[in-house]
N, C-alpha and C positions, 0 to 999 in steps of 0.2 A: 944374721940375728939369731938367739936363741928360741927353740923351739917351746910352742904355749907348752905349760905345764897340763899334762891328762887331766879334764876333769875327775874328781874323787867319785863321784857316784857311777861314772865309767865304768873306772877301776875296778872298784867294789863289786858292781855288777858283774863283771869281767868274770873276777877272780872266786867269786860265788859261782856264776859257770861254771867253773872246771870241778867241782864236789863230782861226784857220782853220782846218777840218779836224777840231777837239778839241771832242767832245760831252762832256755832261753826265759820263756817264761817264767818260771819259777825264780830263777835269780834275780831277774826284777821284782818280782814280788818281795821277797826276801832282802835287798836292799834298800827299798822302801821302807820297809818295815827297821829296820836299821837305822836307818836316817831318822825316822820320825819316832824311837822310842826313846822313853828316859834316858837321859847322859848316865847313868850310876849303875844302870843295865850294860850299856855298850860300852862304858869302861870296862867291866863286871866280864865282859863276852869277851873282848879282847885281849883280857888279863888270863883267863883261863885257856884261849887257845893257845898264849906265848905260855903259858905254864905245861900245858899235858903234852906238847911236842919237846920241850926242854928235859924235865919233869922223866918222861914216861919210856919206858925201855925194855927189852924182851928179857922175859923172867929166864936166868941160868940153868932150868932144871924143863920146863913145858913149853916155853920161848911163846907164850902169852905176852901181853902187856903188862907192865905193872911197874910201881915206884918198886924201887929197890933192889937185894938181889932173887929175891924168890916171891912168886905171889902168893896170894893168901891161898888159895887151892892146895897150893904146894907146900905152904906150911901147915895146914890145919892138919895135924896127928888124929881125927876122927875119920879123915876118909881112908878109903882103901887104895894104898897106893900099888898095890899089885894087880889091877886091872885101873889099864889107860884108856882111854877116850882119845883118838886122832880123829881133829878133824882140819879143814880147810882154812878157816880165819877164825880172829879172837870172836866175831860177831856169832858164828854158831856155837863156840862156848858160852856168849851170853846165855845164846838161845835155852840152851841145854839145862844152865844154870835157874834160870827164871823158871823154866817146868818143872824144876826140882824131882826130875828121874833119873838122876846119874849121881852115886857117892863115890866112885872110883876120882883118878887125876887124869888133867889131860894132856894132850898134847896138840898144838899148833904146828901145823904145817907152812900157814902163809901162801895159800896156792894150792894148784890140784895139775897136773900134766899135762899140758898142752902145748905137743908141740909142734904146730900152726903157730901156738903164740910165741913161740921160744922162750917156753916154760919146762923145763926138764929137771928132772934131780938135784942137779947141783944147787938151782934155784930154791928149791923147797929146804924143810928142816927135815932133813928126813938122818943125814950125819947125826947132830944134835939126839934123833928118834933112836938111834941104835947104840949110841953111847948108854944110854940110860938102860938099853937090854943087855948088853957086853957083860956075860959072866965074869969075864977076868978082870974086869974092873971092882972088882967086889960089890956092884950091886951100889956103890957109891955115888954114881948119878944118878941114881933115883932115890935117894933119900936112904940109899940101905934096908930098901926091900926089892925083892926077887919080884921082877915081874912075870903074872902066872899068866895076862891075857890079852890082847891088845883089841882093841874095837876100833875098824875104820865104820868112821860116821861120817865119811865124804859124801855128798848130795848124789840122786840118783840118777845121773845123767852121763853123758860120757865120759869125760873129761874125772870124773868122780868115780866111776866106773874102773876105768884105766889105773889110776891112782890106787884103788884097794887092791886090784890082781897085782901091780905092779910090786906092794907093801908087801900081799902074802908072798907070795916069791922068794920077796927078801927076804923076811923072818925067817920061812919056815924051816934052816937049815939053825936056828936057835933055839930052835923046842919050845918055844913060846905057841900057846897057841892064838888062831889069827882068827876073828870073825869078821861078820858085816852085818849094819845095820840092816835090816828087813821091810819085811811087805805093810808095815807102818807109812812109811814114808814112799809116797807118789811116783810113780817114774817121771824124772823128772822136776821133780818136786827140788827147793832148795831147804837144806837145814834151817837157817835160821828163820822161815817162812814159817815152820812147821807149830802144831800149839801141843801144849803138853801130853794130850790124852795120843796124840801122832807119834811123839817121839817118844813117849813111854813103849807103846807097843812094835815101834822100832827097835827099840833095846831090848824090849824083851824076846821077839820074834828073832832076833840077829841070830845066823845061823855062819857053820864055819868056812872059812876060805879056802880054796884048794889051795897047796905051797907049790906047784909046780906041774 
């Protein structure tokens, strides 16, 4: 005989589970609250999840999220696209973004080095990161300006840590100069945790990387 069909609120529970962040607890909460709200809501929630994973894709130039081919960062001709912002996920770009102390562009990494985790280079954007520095490119992955400075704003912890010596390294044989965020941001501390008055004086404290 065929086997019952899963209950739906199971499911749902289930699959609210696996988010980041959302224990056992909390997914039932969260399913609940689901089940029991407006239908024009939970249509509303459903339409938009099936839309931003269809929808949404890494921007060709900072490999952020965004519709299209370039995000709006990347286009907007008021910021300074010769000093980059590298950091870890699109979420400490929010971060960044929302404190409103960063007019450079950035760059997404998607990741930081760990490899325990079997997280290494290849994994990260970091190709995608040095295209856009390649003089001989003319300077055409980055919009056609010469980048004069690169900022890692990886978190201060290890795994973050490792990640910026690993970037200066790379660089520094491109004349680009390399910094790092500063004594703003907590050891330990994660970016996108941070509130503006932290990561302002992160940026501005960011002092430079050794290359080698």
């Amino acid at each position: 005989m065929p086997s019952e069909p899963r209950d739906p609120f199971e499911r749902l529970t289930d699959l609210l589970g696996r988010l980041p962040g959302i224990g056992e607890k909390s997914a039932l909460r969260l399913a609940l609250h689901v089940v029991t709200a407006d239908a024009a809501y939970v249509e509303a929630l459903a339409e938009s999840l099936v839309a931003a994973r269809r929808k949404l894709a890494l921007c060709g130039r900072c490999r952020d999220l965004c519709v299209g081919e370039l995000c709006p960062r990347c286009r907007d001709a008021r910021r300074d696209a010769g000093v980059v912002c590298v950091v870890a996920r699109p979420q400490d770009r929010i971060a960044m973004e929302r404190a409103g102390v960063f007019r450079g562009v950035y760059h997404v990494l998607h990741g930081v080095l760990d490899p325990l985790g079997g997280i290494g280079p290849n994994e990260l954007e970091i190709e995608s990161l040095l295209r856009r520095l390649d003089p001989a490119d003319d300077h055409a992955a980055n919009g056609g300006t010469a980048v004069r400075e690169v900022i890692v704003a990886t978190s201060a912890n290890v795994e973050g840590d490792a990640t910026a010596l690993y970037l200066s390294r790379l660089l520094a044989p491109l004349g680009v100069q390399v910094s790092r965020i500063a004594s703003g941001l907590a050891v330990g501390g994660e970016v996108e945790y941070a509130d503006a008055s932290t990561l302002h004086r992160a940026l501005e404290d960011r002092r430079p990387l050794p290359g080698g």
